[in-house]
VOVEX-40773 format. One record per atom (N, C-alpha, C): x, y, z. Coordinates in nm, 3 decimals, decimal comma. Example, Ala and Ser with C-alpha at 12.3 -4.5 7.8 and 13.67 -1.06 7.14 Angstrom:
REM residues 2
+---------+---------+---------+
:    east :   north :      up :
+---------+---------+---------+
:   1,319 :  -0,569 :   0,780 :
:   1,230 :  -0,450 :   0,780 :
:   1,320 :  -0,330 :   0,780 :
:   1,285 :  -0,225 :   0,708 :
:   1,367 :  -0,106 :   0,714 :
:   1,290 :   0,003 :   0,787 :
+---------+---------+---------+
This chain:
REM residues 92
+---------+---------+---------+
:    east :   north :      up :
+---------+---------+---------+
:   2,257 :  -1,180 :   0,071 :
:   2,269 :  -1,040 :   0,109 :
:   2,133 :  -0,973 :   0,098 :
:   2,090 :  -0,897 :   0,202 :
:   1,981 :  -0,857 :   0,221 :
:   1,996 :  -0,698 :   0,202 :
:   1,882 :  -0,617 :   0,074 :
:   1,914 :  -0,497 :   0,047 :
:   1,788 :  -0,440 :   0,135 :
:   1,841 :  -0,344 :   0,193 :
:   1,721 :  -0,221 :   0,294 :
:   1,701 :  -0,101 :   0,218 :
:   1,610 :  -0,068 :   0,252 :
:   1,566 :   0,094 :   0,202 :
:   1,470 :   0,178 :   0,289 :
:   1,468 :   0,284 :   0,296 :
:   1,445 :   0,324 :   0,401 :
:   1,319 :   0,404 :   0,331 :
:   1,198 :   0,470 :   0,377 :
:   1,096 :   0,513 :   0,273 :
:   1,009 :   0,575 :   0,390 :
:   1,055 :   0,724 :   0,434 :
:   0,996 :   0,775 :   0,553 :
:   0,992 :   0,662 :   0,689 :
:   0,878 :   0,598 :   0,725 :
:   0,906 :   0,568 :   0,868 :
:   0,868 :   0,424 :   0,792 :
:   0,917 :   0,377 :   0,745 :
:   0,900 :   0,247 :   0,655 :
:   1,003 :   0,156 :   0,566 :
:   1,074 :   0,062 :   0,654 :
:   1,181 :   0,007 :   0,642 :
:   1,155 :  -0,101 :   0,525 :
:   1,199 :  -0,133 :   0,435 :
:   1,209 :  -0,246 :   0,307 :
:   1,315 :  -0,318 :   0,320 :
:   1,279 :  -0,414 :   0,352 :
:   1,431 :  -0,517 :   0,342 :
:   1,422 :  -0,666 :   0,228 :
:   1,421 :  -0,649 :   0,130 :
:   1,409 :  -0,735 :  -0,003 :
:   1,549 :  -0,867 :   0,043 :
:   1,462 :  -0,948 :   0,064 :
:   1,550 :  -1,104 :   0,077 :
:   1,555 :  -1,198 :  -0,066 :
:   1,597 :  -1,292 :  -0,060 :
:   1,621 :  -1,357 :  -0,171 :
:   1,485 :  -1,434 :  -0,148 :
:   1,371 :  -1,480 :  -0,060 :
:   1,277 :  -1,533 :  -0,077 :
:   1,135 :  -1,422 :  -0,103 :
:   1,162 :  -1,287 :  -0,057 :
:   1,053 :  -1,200 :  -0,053 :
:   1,133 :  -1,038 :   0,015 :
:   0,997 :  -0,965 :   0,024 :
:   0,989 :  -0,865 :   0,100 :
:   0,932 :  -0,793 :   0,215 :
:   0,993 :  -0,742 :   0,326 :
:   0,939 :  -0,747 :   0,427 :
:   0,908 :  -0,577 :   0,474 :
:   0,833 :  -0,513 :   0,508 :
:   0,776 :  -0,389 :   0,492 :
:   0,784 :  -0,422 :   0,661 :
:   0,866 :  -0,284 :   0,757 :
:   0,844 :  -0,259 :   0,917 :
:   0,858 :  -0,098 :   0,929 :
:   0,740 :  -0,094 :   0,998 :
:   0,651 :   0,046 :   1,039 :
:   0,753 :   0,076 :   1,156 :
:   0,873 :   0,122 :   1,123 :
:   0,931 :   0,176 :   1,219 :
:   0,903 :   0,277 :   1,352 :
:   0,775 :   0,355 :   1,322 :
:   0,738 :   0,434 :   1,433 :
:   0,669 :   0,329 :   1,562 :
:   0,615 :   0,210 :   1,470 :
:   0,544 :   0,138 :   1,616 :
:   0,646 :   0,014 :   1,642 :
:   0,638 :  -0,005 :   1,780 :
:   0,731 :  -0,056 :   1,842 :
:   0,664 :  -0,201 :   1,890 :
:   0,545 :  -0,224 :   1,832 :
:   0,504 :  -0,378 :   1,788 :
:   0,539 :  -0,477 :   1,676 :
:   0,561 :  -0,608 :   1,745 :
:   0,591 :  -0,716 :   1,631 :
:   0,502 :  -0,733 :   1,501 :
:   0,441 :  -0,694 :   1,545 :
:   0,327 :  -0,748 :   1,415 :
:   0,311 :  -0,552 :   1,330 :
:   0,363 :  -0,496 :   1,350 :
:   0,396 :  -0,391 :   1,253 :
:   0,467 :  -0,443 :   1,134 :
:   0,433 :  -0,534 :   1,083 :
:   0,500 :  -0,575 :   0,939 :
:   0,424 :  -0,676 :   0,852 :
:   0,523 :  -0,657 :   0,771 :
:   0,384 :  -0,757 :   0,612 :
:   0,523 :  -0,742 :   0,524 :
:   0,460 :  -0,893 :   0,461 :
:   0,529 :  -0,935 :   0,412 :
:   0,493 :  -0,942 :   0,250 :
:   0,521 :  -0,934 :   0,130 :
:   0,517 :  -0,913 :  -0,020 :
:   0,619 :  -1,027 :  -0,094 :
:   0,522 :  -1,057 :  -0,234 :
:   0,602 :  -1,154 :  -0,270 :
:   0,726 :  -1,086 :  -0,389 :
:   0,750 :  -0,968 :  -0,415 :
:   0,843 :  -0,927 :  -0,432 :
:   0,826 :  -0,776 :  -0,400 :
:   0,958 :  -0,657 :  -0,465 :
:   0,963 :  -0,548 :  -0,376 :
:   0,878 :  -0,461 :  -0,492 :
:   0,851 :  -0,480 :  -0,568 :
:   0,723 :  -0,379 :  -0,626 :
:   0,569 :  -0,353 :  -0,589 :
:   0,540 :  -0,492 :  -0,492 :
:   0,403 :  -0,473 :  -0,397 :
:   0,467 :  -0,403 :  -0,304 :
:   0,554 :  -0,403 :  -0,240 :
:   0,648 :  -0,323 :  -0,097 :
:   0,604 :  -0,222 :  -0,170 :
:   0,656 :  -0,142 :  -0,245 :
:   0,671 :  -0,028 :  -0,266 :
:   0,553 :   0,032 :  -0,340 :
:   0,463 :  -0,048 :  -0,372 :
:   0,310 :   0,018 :  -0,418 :
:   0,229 :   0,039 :  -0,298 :
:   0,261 :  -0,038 :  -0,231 :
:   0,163 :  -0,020 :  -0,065 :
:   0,194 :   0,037 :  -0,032 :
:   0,310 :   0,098 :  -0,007 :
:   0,381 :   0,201 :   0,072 :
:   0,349 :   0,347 :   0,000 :
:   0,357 :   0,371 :  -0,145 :
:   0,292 :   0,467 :  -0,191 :
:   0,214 :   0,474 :  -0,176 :
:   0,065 :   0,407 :  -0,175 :
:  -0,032 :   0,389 :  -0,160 :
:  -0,098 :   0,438 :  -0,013 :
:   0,001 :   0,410 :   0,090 :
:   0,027 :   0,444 :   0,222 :
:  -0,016 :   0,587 :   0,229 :
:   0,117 :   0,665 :   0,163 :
:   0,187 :   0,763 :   0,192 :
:   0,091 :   0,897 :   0,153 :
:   0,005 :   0,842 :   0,012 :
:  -0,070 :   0,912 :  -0,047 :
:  -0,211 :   0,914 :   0,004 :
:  -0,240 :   0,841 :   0,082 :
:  -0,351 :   0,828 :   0,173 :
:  -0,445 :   0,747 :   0,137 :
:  -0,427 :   0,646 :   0,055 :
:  -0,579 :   0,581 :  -0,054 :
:  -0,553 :   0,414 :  -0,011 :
:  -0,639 :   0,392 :  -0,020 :
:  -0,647 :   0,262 :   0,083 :
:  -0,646 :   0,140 :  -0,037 :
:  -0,603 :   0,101 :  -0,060 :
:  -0,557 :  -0,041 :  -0,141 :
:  -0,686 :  -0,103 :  -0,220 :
:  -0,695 :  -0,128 :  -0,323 :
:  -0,844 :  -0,244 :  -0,337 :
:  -0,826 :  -0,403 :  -0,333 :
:  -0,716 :  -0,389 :  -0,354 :
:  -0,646 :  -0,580 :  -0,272 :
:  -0,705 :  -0,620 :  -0,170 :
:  -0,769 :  -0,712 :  -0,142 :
:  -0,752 :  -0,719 :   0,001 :
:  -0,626 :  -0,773 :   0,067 :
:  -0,514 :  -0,855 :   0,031 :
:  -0,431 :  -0,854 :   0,084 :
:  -0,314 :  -0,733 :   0,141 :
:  -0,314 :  -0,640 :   0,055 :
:  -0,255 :  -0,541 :   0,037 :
:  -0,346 :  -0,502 :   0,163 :
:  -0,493 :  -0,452 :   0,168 :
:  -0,527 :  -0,414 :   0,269 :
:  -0,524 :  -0,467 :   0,428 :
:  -0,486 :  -0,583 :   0,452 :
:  -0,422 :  -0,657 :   0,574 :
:  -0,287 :  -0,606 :   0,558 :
:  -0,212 :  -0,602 :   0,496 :
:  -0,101 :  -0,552 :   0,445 :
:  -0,086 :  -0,450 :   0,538 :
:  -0,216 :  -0,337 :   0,472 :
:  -0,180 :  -0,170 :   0,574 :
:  -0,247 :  -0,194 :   0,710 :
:  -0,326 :  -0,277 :   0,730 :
:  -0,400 :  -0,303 :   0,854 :
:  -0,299 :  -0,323 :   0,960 :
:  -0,198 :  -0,391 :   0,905 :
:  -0,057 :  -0,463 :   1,000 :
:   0,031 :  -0,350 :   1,017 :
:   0,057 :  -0,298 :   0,877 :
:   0,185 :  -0,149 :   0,926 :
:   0,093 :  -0,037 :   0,987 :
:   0,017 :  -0,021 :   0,962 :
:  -0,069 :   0,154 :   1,053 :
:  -0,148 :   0,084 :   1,177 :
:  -0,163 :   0,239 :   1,258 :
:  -0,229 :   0,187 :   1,387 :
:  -0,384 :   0,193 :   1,369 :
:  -0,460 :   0,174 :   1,423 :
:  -0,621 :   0,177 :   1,366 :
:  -0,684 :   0,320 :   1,300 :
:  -0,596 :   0,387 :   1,395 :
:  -0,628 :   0,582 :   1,389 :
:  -0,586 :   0,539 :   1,239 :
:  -0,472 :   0,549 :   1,183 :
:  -0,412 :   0,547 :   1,018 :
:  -0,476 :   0,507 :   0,967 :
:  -0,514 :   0,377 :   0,976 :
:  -0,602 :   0,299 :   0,830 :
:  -0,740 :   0,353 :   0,813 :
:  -0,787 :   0,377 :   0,938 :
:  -0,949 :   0,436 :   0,937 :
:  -0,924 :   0,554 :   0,868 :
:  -0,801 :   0,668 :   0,880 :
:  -0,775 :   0,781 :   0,737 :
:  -0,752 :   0,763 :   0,633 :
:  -0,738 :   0,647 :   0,567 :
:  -0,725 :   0,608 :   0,451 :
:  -0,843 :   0,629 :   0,377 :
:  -0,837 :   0,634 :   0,237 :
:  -0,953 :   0,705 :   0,158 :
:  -0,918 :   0,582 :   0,026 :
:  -1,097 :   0,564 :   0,031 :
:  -1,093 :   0,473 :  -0,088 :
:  -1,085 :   0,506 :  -0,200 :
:  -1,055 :   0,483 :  -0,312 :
:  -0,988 :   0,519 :  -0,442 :
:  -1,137 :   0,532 :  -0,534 :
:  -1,195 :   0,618 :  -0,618 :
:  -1,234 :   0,648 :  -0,682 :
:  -1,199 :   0,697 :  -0,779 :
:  -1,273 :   0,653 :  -0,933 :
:  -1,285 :   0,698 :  -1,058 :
:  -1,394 :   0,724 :  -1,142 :
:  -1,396 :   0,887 :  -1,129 :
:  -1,558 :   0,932 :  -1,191 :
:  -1,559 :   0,855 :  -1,320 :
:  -1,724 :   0,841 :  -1,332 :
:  -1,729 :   0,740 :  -1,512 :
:  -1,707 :   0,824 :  -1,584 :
:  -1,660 :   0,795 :  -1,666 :
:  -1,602 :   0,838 :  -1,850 :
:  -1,713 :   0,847 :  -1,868 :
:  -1,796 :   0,967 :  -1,950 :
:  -1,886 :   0,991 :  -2,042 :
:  -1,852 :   1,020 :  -2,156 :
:  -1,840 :   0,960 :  -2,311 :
:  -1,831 :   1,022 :  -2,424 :
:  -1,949 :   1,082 :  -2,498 :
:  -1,947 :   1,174 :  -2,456 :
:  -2,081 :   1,255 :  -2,529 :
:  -2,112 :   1,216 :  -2,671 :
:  -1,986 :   1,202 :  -2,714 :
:  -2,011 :   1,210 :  -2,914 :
:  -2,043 :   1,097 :  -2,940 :
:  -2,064 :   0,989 :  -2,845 :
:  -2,088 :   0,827 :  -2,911 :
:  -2,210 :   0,775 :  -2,830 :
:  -2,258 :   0,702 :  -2,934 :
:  -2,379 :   0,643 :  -2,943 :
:  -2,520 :   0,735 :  -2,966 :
:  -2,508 :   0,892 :  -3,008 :
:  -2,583 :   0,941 :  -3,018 :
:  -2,620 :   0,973 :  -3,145 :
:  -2,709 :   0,916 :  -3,259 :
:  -2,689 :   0,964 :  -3,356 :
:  -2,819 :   1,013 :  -3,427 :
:  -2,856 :   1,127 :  -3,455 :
:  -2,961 :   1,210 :  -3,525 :
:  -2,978 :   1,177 :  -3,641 :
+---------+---------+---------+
């Protein structure tokens, strides 16, 4: 038995071997990617949704396959300003 979920224009269908992610707005075969269980489905798809582009590279073939070129080229790479602790390593 195969469970679906539906996640804006982004179909999840979790099989007993994996998970299969289809970009329902495009009406091409290769609008889909496949995950080895449904918690990568559903991190890419957040990941998607929120606009930040994956640092996987699989994950990023991943979105390369569900978005059209316009989409992925809006994707925004993920940054994290450095931590500075002022109070350490400075000592008078």
């Amino acid at each position: 038995m195969h469970h679906v979920t539906q996640i804006k224009e982004f179909k999840v269908i979790d099989t007993c071997r994996d998970a299969v992610v289809i970009n329902t707005n495009i009406d091409d075969y290769k609008a889909h990617a496949h995950f080895a269980d449904i918690r990568g489905a559903l991190e890419c798809i957040s990941l998607i949704n929120r606009g930040l582009l994956p640092k996987s590279r699989y994950y990023k073939t991943a979105c390369k396959r569900l978005l059209t070129p316009e989409q992925y080229e809006g994707l925004v790479e993920r940054t994290k300003e450095k931590y500075i602790n002022i109070n350490k390593g400075v000592r008078r």
